[in-house]
C-alpha atoms as an extended CHARMM CRD file, in Angstrom:
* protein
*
        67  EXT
         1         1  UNK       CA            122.1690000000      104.1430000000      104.1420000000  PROA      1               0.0000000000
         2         2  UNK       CA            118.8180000000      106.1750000000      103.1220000000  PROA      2               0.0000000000
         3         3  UNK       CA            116.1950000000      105.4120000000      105.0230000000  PROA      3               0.0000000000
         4         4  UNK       CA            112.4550000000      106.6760000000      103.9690000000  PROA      4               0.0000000000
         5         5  UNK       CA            108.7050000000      105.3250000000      104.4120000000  PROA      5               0.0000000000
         6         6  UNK       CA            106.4700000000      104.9140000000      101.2150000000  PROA      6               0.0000000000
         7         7  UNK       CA            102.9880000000      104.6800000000      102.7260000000  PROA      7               0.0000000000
         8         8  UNK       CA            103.7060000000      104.5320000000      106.1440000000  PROA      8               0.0000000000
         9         9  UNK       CA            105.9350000000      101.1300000000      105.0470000000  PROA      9               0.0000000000
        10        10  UNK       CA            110.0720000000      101.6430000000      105.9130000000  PROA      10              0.0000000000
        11        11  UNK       CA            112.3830000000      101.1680000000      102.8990000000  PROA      11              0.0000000000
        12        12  UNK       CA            115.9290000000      101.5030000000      102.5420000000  PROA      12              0.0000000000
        13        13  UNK       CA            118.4850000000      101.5770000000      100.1370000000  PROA      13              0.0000000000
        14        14  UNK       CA            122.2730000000      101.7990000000       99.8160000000  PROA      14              0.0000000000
        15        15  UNK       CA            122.0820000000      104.3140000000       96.9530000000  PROA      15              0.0000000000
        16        16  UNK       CA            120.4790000000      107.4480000000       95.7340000000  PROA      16              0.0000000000
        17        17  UNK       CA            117.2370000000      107.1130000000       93.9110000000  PROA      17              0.0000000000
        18        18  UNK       CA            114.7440000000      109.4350000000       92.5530000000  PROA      18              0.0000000000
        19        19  UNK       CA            110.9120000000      108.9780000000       93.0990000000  PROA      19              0.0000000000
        20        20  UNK       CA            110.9210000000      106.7020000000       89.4140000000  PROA      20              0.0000000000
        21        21  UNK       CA            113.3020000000      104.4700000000       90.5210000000  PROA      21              0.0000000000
        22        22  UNK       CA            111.5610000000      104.1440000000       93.9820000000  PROA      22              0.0000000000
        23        23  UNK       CA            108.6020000000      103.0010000000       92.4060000000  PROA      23              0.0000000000
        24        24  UNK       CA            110.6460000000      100.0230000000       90.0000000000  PROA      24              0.0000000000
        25        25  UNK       CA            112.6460000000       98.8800000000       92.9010000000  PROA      25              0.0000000000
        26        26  UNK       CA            109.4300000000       98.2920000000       94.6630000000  PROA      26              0.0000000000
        27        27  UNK       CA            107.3850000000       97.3170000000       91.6830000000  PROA      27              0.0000000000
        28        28  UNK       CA            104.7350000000      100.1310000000       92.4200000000  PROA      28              0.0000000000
        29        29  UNK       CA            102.1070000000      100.7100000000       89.5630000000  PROA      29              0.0000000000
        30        30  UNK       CA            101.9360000000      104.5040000000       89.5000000000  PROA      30              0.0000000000
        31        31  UNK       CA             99.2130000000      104.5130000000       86.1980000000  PROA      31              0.0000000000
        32        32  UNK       CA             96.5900000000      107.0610000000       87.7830000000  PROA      32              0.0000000000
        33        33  UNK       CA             98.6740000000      108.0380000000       91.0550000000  PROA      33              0.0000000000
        34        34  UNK       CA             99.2860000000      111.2070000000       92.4300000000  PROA      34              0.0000000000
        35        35  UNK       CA            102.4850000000      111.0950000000       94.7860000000  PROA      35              0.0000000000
        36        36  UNK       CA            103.5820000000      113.6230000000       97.7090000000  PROA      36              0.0000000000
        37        37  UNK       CA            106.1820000000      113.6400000000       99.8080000000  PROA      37              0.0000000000
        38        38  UNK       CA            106.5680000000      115.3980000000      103.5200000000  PROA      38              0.0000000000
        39        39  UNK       CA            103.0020000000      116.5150000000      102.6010000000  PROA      39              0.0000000000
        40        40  UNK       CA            103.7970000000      118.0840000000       99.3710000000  PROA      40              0.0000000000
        41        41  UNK       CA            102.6940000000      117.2320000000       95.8230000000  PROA      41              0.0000000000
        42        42  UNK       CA            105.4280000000      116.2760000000       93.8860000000  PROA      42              0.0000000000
        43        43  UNK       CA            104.1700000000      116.8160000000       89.7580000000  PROA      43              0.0000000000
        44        44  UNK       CA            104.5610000000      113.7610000000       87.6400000000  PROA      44              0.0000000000
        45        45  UNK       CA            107.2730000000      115.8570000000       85.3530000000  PROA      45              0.0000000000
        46        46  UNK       CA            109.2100000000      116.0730000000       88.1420000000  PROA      46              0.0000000000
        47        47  UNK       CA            109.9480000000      112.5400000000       89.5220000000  PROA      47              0.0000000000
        48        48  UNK       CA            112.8060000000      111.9380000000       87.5840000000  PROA      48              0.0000000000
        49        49  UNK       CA            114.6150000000      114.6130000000       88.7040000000  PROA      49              0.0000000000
        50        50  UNK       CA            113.2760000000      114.3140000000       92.1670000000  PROA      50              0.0000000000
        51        51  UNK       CA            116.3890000000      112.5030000000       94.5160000000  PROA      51              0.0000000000
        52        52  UNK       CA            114.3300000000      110.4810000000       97.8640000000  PROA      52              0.0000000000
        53        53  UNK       CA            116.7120000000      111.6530000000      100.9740000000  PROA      53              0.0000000000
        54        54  UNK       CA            116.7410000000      110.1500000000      104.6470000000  PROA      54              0.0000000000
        55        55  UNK       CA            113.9630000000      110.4460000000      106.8990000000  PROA      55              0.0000000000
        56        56  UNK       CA            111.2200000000      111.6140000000      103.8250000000  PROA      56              0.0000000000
        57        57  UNK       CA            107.8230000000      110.4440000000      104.0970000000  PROA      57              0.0000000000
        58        58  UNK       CA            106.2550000000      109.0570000000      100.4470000000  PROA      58              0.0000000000
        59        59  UNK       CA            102.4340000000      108.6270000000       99.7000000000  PROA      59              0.0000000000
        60        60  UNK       CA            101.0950000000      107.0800000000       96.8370000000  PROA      60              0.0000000000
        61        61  UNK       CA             97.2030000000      108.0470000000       96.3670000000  PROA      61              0.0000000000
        62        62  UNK       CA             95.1810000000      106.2940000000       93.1900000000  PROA      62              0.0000000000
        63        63  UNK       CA             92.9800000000      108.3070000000       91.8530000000  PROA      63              0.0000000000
        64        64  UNK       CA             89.6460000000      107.3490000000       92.4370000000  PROA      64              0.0000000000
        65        65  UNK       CA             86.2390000000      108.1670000000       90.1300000000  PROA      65              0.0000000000
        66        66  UNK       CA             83.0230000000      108.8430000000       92.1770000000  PROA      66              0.0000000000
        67        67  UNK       CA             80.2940000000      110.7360000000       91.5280000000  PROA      67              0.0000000000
């Protein structure tokens, strides 16, 4: 079993999954989101390819405009 947190929220899952999947499992809209994991940016261009192990810590931030 992989366990993980996506903001602060446990999830688990039976299989492996990378950060894409993550986000359609849970039905996440990641239009405008910037995404780290343990602390560390993780590029858009590299989600797919990006495999969500035990214990990891994901945070979704939306971009917000301000002035």
């Amino acid at each position: 079993m992989i366990q993980f947190t996506v903001n602060s929220a446990p999830k688990e899952t039976s299989h492996e999954l990378n950060l894409i999947s993550v986000f359609k499992e849970l039905d996440i809209e990641t239009q405008g989101c910037a995404v780290a994991v343990d602390d560390e940016i993780i590029p858009r261009a590299k989600w797919s390819d990006f495999t969500v192990k035990s214990n990891m810590s994901i945070n979704i931030f939306q971009a917000i405009a301000g002035g």
